[in-house]
N, C-alpha and C positions, 0 to 999 in steps of 0.2 A: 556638445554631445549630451544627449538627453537620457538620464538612466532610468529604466524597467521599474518598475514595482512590482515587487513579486508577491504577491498573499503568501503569507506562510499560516500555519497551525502547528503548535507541539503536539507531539507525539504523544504525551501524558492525555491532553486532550480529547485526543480521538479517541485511546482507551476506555477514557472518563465515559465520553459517550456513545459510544460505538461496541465496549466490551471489549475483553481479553483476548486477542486474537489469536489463528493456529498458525504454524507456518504450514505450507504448501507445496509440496515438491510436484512438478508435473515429469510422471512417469511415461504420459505418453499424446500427442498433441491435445491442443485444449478443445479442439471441434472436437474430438474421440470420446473427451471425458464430460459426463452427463451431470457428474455432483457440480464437477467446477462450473459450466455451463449456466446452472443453475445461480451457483451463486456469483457469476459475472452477470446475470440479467437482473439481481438484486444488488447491484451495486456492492457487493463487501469485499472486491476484492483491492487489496494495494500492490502498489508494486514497490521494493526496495531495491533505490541503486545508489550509485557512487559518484560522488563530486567531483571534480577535479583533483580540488584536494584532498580527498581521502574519504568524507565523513558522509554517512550515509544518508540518505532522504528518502524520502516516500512518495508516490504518487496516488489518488485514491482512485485509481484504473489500472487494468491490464493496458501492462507493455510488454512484450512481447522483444528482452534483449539479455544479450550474452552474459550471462554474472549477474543478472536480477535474481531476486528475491520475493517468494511474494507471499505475503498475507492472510488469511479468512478471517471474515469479524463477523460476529454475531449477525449484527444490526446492520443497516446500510450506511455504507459513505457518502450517500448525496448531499449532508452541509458540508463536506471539506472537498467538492466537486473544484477543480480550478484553483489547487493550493498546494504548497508543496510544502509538504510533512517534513518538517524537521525536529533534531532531540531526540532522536530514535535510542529508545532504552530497552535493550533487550530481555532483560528482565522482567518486564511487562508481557512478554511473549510464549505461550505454551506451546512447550516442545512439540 
């Protein structure tokens, strides 16, 4: 059996260069909403979900699923395109 490699990037990381990110609640779909739109065409947005085991990760795209979480960051995520964000410190995160 042959295992995956997964690219990872920490989450300190991305802050590092990407900025302090917002969190994001979508109030109402994301074709509707013209801010978020915008910053899905600039690449800032992430998504936070859930492992198996519990611990959170990140994807640096819109996913579109039940219990995510997602992101705005200043800058764009196209160097952590194809990585999955982990060490997620919320602390880093304005409210």
């Amino acid at each position: 059996m042959k295992l995956l490699k997964v690219n990872t990037a920490r989450f300190s990381e991305v802050v590092e260069k990407c900025g302090e990110p917002k969190i994001y609640t979508p109030w109402q779909k994301p074709s509707a909403d013209r801010h978020f739109r915008a910053q899905l065409k600039n690449n800032r947005v992430m998504t936070i979900l859930k492992s198996e085991s519990g611990t959170d990760f990140g994807i640096a795209d819109f996913k579109e699923r039940k219990g995510a979480r997602y992101l705005i960051f200043p800058k764009s995520l196209t160097p952590f395109a194809n990585k999955r964000i982990v060490g997620i410190n919320w602390a880093l995160v304005r409210g």
